[in-house]
C-alpha positions as CSV (number, residue, x, y, z in Angstrom):
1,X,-81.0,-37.4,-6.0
2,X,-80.7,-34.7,-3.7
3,X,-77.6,-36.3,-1.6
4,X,-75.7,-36.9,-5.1
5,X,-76.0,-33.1,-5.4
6,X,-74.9,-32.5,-2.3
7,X,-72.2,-34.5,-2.9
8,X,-70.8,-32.9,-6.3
9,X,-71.4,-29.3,-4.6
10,X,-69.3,-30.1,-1.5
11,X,-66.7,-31.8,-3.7
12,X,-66.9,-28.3,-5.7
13,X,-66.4,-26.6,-2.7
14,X,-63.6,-28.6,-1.7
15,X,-62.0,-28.3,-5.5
16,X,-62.5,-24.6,-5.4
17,X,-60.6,-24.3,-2.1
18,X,-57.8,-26.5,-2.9
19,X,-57.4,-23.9,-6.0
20,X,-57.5,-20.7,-3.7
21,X,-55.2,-22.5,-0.7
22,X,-52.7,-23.3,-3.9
23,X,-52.9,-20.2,-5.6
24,X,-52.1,-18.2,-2.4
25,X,-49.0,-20.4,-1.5
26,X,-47.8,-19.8,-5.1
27,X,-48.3,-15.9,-4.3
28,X,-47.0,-15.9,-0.6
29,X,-43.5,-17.8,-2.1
30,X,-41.3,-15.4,-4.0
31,X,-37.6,-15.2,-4.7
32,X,-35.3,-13.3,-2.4
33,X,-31.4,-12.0,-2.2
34,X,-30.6,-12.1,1.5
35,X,-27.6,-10.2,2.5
36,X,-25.4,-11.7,5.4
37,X,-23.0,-8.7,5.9
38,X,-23.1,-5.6,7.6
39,X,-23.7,-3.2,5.0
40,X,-24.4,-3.9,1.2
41,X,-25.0,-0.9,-1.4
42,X,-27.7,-1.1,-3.9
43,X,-26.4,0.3,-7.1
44,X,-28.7,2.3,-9.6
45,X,-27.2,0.8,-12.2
46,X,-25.1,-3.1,-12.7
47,X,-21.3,-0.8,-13.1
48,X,-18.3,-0.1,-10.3
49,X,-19.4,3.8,-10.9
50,X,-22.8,3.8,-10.1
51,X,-24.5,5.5,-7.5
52,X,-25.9,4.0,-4.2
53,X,-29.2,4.6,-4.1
54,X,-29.9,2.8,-0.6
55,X,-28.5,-0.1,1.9
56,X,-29.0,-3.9,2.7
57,X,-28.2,-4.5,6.6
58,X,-27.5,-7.9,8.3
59,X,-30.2,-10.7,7.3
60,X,-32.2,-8.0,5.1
61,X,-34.2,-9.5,1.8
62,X,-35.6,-8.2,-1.2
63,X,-37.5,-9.4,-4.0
64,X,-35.0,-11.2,-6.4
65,X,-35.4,-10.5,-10.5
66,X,-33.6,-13.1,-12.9
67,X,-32.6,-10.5,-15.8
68,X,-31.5,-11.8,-18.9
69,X,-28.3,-11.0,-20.5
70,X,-27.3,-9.0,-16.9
71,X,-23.9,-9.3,-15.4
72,X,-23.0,-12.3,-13.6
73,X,-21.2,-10.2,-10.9
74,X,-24.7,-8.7,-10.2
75,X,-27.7,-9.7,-9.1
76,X,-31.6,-7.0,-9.8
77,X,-33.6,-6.6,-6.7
78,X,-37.0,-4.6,-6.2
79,X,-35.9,-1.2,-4.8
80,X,-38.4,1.7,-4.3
81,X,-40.7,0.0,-7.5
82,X,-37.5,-0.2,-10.0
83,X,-34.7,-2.5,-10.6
84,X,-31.6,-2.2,-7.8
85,X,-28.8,-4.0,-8.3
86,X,-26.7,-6.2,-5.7
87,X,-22.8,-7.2,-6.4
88,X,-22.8,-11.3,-5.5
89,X,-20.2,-12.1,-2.8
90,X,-20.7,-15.2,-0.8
91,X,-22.6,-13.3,1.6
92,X,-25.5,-12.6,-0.5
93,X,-27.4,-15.6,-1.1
94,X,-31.1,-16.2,-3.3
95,X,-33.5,-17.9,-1.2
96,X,-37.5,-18.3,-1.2
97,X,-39.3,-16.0,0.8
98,X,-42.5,-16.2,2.2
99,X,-45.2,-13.6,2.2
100,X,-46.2,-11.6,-1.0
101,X,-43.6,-9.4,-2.1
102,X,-43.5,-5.6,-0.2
103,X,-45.5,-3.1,-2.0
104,X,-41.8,-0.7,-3.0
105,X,-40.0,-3.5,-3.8
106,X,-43.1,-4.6,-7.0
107,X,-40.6,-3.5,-10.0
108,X,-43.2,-1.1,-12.6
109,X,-40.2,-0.3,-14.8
110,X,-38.6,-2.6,-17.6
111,X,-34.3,-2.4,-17.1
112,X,-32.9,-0.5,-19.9
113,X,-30.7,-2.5,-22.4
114,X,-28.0,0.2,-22.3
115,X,-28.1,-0.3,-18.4
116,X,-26.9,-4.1,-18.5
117,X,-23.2,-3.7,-20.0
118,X,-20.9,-6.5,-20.5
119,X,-17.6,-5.0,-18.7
120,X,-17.9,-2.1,-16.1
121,X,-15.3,0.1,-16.1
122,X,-13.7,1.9,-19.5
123,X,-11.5,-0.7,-21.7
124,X,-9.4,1.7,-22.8
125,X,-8.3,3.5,-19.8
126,X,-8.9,0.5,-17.4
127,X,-5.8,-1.1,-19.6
128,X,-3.8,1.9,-19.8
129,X,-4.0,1.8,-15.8
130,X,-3.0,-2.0,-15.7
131,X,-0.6,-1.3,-17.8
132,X,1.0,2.2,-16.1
133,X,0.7,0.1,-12.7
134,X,1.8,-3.2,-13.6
135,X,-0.4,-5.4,-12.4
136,X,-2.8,-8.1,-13.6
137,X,-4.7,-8.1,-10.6
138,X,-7.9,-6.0,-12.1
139,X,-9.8,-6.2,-9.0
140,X,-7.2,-3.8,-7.5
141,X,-7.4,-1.4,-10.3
142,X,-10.2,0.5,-11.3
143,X,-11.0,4.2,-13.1
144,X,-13.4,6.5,-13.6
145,X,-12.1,8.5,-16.4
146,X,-10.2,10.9,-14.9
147,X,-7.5,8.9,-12.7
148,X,-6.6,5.3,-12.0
149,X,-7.0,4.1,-8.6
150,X,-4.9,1.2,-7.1
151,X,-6.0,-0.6,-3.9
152,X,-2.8,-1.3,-2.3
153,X,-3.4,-4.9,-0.3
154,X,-0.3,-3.9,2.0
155,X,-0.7,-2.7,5.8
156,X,2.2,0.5,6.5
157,X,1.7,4.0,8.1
158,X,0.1,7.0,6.3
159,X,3.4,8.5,5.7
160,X,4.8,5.3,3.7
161,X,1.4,5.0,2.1
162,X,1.7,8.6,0.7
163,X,5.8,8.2,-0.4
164,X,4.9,5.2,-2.1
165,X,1.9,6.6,-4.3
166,X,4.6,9.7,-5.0
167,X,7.2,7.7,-5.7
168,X,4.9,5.9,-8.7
169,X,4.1,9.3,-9.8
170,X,0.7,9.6,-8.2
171,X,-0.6,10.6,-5.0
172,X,-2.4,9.3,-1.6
173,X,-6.5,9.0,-2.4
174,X,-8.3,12.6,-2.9
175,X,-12.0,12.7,-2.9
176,X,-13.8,15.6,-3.7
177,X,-17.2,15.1,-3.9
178,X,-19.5,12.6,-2.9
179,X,-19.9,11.1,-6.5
180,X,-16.3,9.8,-5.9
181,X,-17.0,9.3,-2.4
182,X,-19.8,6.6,-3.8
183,X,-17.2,5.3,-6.5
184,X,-14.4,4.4,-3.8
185,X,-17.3,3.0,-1.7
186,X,-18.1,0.8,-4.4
187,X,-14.7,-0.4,-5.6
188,X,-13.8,-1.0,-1.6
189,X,-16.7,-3.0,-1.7
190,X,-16.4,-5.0,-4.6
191,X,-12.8,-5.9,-3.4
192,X,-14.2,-6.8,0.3
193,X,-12.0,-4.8,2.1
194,X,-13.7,-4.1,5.5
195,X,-11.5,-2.6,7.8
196,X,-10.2,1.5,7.4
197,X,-7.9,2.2,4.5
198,X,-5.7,5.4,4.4
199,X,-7.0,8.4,1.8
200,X,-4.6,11.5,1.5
201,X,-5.9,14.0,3.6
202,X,-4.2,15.2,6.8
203,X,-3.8,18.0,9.0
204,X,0.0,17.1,10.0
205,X,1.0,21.3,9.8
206,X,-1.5,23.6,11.6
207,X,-4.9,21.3,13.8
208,X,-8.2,21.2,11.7
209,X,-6.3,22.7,8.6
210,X,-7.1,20.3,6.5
211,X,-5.3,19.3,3.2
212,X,-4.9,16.5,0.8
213,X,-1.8,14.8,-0.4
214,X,-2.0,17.0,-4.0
215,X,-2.0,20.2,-2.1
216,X,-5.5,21.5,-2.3
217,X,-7.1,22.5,1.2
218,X,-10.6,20.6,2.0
219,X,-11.6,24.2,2.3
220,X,-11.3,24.3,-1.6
221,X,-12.9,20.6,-2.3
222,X,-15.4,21.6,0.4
223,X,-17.2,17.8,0.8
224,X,-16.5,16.3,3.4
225,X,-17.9,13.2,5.3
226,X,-17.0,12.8,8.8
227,X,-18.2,10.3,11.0
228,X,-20.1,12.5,14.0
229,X,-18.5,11.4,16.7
230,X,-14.7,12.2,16.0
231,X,-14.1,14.9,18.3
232,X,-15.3,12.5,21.0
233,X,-11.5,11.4,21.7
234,X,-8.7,12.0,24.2
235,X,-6.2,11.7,21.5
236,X,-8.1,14.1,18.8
237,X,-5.1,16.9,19.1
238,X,-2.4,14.2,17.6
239,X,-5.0,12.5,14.9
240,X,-3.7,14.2,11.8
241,X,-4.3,12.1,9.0
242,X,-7.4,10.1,7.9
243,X,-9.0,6.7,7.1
244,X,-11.9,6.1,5.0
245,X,-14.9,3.8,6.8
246,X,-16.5,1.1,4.0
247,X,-18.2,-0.3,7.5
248,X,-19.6,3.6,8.1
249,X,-21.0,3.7,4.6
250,X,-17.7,5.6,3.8
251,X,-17.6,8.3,6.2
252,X,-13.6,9.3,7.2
253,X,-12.2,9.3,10.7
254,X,-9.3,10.8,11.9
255,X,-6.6,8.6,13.4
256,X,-2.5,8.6,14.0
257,X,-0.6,8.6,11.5
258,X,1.7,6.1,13.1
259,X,0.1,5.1,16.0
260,X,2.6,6.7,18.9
261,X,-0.3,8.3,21.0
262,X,-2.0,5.0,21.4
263,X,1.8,3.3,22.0
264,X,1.4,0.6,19.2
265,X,2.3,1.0,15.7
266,X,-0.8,1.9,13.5
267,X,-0.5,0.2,9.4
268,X,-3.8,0.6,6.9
269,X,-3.9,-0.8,3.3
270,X,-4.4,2.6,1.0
271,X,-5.4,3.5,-2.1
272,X,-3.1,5.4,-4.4
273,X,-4.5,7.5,-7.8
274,X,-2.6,8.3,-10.9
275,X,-4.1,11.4,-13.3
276,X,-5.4,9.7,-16.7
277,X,-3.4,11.7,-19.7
278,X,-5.9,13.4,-22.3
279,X,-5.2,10.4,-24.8
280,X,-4.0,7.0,-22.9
């Protein structure tokens, strides 16, 4: 009698186990978006205007969310215990991680309905700027209220760059403060557009005296974001106009304009803006 005990205890003990060994593996495996590029910005909210409220490097993961009803072109990850959001390229990829999921990336908010809309830029103005620029390439096109901006997908110098916006009636990219700074970030990213891309500032009439393509001194706009190092240069005295960095989290560099103190012709794709009228 006392070896049938035995016997259902230790197959108790054995059931019980089974049930903890499971239950942990079902904990340690969660979902995960991996990033395999360089940078990736996690948005506060699923839109192009939203602000980056941190960064995914090379082969990073984070806890994966499957949000109903959210935008295809996003994907919600655990970010500092609320819901970040990733935009999909081929480089981001859901897999199954192991281990429990990292205590700031547990989600203890619910999304907001009003936070999961079903386009992401304004209708209205987004097609009065297809429409004033011609296009039906959207991807290139974006606003944020206030001006169209057209990523140009053609490589020239900053001074053909600038003559073309002007001759379309706009001007070479301004950015005044670091909420645009974020919304070109995005939109550069979103197109997947790595390499430096012409904005309208320049210092072509007296060194350091910066100035946009509209006119109005950086002294006047007052952000700025330059990368550290740009002094660090032999040719820093002939550098007059400026590139903006999606690989340096959009910090701006200073370059040549054309490319004749490094003996080789220098051509960027660019990014022209057009004002949005009162009433479009």
């Amino acid at each position: 009698m006392g070896y049938k005990v035995n016997q259902v205890r230790d197959r108790m003990q054995q059931w019980l186990l089974a049930v903890v060994l499971f239950s942990t593996a079902i904990e340690a495996d969660y979902k995960c978006l991996c990033s395999y590029q360089n940078v990736t910005g996690i948005l506060e909210q699923p839109t192009n205007t939203s602000k980056v409220n941190g960064y995914m490097y090379t082969t990073d993961c984070r806890a994966y969310f499957d949000i109903p009803g959210l935008d295809e072109a996003y994907a919600a990850v655990g970010n500092e215990n609320k819901y970040g959001y990733i935009r999909r390229t081929s480089d981001t990829l859901i897999q199954t991680c192991l281990g429990s999921i990292p205590q700031e990336q547990h989600v203890t908010t619910t999304p907001d309905p009003t936070t999961v809309p079903a386009t992401t830029t304004n209708l209205s103005n987004q097609a009065y700027c297809t429409s004033l620029l011609r296009t039906s390439n959207t991807r290139y096109v974006t606003n944020n209220g206030i001006f169209c901006y057209e990523y140009v997908n053609r490589s020239v110098s900053w001074e053909a760059a600038r003559n073309d916006c002007r001759n379309r009636s706009g001007n070479l990219l301004e950015i005044e403060s670091g909420a645009t700074n974020d919304f070109i970030y995005n939109f550069i990213g979103n197109i997947q557009y790595l390499h430096p891309i012409w904005i309208g500032l320049h210092d072509q009439i007296n060194e350091e005296a910066w100035m946009w393509d509209t006119g109005i001194p950086l002294t006047k706009t007052k952000y700025t974001n330059w990368v550290p190092s740009r002094y660090v240069d032999q040719y820093h005295a002939t550098e007059d106009c400026c590139v903006f960095l999606w690989n340096r989290l959009g910090q701006w560099d200073d370059v040549d304009c054309d490319g004749r103190s490094y003996n080789e012709f220098t051509s960027k794709a660019y990014i022209c803006q057009f004002k949005i009228p009162a009433t479009p």
